[in-house]
PyMOL commands that place a pseudoatom at each C-alpha (Angstrom):
pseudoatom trace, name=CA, resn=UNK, resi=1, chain=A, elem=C, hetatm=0, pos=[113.976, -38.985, 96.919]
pseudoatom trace, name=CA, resn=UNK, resi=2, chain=A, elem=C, hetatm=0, pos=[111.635, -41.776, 97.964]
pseudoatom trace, name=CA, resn=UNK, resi=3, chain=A, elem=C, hetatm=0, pos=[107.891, -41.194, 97.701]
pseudoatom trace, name=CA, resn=UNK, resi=4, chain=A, elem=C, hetatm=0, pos=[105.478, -41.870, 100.839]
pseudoatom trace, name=CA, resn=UNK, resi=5, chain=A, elem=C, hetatm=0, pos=[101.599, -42.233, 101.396]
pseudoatom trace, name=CA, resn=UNK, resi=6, chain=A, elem=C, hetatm=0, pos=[100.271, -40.014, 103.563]
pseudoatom trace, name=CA, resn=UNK, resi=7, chain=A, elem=C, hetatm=0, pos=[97.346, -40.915, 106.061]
pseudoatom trace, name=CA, resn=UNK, resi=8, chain=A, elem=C, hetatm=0, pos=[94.911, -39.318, 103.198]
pseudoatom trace, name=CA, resn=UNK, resi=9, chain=A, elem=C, hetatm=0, pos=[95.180, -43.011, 101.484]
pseudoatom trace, name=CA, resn=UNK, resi=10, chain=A, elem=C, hetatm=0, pos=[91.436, -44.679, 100.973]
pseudoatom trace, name=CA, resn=UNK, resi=11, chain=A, elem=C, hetatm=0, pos=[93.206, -47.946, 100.035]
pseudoatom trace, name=CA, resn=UNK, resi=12, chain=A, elem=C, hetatm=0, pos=[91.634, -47.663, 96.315]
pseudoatom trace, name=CA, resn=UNK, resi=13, chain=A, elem=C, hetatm=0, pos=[95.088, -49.592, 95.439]
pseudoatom trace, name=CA, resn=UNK, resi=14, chain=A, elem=C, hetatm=0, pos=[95.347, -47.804, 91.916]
pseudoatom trace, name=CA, resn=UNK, resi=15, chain=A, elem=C, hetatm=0, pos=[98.811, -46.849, 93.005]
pseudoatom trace, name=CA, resn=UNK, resi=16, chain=A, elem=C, hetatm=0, pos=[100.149, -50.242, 93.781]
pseudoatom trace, name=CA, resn=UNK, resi=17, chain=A, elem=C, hetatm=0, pos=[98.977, -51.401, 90.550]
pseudoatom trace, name=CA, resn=UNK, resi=18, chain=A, elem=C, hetatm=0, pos=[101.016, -49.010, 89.107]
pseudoatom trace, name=CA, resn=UNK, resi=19, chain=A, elem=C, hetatm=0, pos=[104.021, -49.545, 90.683]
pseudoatom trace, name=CA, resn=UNK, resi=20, chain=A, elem=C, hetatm=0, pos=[106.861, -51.165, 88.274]
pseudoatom trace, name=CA, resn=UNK, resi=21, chain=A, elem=C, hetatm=0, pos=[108.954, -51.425, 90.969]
pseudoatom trace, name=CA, resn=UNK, resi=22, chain=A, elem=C, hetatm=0, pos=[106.573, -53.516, 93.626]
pseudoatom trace, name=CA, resn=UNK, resi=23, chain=A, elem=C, hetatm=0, pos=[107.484, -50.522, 95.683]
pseudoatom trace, name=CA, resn=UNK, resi=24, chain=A, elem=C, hetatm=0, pos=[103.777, -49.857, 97.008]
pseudoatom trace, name=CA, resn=UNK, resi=25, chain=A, elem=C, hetatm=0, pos=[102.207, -52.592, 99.230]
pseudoatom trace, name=CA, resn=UNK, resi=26, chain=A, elem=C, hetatm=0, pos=[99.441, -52.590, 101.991]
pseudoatom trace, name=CA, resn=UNK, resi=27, chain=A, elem=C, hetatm=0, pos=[100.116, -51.078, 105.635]
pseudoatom trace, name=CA, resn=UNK, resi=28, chain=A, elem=C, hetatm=0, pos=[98.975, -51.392, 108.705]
pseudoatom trace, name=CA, resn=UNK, resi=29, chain=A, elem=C, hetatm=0, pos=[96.098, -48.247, 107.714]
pseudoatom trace, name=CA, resn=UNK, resi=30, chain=A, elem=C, hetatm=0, pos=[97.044, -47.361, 104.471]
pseudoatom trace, name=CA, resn=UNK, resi=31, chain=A, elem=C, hetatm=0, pos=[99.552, -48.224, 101.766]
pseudoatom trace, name=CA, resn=UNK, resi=32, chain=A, elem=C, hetatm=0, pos=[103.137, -47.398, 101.670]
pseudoatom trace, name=CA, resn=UNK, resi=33, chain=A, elem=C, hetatm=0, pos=[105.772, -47.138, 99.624]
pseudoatom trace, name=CA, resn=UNK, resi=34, chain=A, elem=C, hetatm=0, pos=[109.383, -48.789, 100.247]
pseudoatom trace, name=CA, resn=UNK, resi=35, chain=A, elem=C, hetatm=0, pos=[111.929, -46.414, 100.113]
pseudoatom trace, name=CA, resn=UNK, resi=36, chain=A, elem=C, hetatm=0, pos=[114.559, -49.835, 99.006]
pseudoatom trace, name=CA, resn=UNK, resi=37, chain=A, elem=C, hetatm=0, pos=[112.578, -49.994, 96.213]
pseudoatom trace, name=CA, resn=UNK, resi=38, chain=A, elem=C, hetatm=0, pos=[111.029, -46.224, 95.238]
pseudoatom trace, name=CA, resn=UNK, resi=39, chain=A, elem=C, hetatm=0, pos=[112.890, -44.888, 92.515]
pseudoatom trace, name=CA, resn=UNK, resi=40, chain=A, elem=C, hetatm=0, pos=[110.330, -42.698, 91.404]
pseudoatom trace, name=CA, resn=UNK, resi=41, chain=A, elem=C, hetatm=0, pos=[109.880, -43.723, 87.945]
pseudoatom trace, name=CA, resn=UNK, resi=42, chain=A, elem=C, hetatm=0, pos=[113.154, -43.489, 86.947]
pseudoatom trace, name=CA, resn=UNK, resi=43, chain=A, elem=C, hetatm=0, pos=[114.263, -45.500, 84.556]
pseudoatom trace, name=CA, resn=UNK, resi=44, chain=A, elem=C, hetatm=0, pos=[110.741, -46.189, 83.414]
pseudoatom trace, name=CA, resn=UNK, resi=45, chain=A, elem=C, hetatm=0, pos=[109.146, -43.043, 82.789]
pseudoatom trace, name=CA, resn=UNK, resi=46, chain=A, elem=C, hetatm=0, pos=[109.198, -39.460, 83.355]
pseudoatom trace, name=CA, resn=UNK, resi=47, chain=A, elem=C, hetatm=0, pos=[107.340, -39.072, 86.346]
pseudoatom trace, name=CA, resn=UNK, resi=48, chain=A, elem=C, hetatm=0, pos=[106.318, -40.947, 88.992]
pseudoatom trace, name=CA, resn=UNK, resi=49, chain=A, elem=C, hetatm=0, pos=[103.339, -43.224, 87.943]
pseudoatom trace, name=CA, resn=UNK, resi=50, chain=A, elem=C, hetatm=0, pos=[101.465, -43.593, 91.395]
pseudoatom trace, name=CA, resn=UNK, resi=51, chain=A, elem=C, hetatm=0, pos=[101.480, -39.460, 91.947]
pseudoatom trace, name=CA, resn=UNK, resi=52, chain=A, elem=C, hetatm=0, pos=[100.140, -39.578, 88.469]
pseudoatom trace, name=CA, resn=UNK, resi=53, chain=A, elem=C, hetatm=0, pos=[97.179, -42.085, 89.130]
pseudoatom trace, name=CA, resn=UNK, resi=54, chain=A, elem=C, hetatm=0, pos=[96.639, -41.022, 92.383]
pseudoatom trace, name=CA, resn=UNK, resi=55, chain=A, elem=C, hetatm=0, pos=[92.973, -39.717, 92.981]
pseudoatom trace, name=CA, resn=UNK, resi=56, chain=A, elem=C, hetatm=0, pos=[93.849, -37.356, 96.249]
pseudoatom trace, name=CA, resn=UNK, resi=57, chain=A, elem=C, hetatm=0, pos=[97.185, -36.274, 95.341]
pseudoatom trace, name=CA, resn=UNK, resi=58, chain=A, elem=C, hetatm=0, pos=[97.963, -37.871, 99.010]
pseudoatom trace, name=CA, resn=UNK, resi=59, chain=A, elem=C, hetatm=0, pos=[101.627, -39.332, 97.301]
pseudoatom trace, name=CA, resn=UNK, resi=60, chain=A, elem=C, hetatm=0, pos=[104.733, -36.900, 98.530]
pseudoatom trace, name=CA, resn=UNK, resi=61, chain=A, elem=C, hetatm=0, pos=[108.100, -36.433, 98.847]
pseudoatom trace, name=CA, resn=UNK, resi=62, chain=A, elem=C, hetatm=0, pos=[109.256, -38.760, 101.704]
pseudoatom trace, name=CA, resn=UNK, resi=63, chain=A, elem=C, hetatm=0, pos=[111.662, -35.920, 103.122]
pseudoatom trace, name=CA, resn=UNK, resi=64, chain=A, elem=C, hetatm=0, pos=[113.696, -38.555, 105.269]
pseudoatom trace, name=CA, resn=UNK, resi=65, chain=A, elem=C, hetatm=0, pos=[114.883, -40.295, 102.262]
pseudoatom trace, name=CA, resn=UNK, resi=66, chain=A, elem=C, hetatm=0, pos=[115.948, -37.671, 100.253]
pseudoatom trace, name=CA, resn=UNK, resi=67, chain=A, elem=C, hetatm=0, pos=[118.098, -39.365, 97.171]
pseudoatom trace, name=CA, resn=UNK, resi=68, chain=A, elem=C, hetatm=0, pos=[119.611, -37.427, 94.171]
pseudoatom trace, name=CA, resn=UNK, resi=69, chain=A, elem=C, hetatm=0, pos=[118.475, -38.106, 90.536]
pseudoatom trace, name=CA, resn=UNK, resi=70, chain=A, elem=C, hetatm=0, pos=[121.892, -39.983, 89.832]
pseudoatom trace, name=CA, resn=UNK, resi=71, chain=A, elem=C, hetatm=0, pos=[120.992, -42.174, 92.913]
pseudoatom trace, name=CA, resn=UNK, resi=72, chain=A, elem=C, hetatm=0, pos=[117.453, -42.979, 91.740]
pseudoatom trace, name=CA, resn=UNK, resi=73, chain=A, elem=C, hetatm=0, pos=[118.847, -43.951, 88.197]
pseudoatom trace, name=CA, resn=UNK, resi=74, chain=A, elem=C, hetatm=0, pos=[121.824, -45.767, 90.270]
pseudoatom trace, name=CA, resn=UNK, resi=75, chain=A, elem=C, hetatm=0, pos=[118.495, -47.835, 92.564]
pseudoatom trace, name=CA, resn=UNK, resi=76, chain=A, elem=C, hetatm=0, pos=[116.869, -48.094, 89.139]
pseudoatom trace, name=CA, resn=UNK, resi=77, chain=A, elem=C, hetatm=0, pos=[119.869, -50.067, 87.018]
pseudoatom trace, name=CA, resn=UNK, resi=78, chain=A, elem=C, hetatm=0, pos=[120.470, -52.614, 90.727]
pseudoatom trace, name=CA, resn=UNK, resi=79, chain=A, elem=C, hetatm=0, pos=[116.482, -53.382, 90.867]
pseudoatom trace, name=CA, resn=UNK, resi=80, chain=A, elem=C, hetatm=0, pos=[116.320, -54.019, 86.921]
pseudoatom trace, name=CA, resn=UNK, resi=81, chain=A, elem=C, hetatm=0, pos=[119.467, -56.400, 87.127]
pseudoatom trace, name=CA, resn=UNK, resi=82, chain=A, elem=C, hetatm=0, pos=[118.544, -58.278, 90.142]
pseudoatom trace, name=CA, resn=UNK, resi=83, chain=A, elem=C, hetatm=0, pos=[114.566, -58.805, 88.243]
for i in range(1, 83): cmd.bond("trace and resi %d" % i, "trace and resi %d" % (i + 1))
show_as sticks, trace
zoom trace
């Protein structure tokens, strides 16, 4: 599952900092995360770093890109190869 910024977001930008991927960038309001790119971590560590650094918990589940753990690792090994 790809993660998504909800409308909470102050822009503080901790999150896209964080990112390995280069999944988080600025919206049109707040940031957001590409769900091409959103692997959750995996691969990298064992939890997703911008939930972790995230001071109003306002990172979720993005529940129309639901992806299985086999598919983030799959997302994971294609982003690392093509870097």
């Amino acid at each position: 599952m790809a993660l998504m910024i909800t409308d909470d977001c102050i822009l503080c930008g901790v999150c896209e900092a964080e990112c390995l991927n280069g999944a988080i960038s600025f919206g049109e309001s707040y940031h957001e995360i590409s769900s091409n790119l959103c692997t959750e971590c995996v691969g990298y560590a064992d939890s997703p770093q911008c939930v972790e650094v995230c001071p109003l918990n306002c990172i979720v589940v993005n529940p129309n890109h639901r992806e299985s753990a086999a598919e983030l690792h799959l997302k994971h090994l294609i982003i690392s190869a093509s870097s």
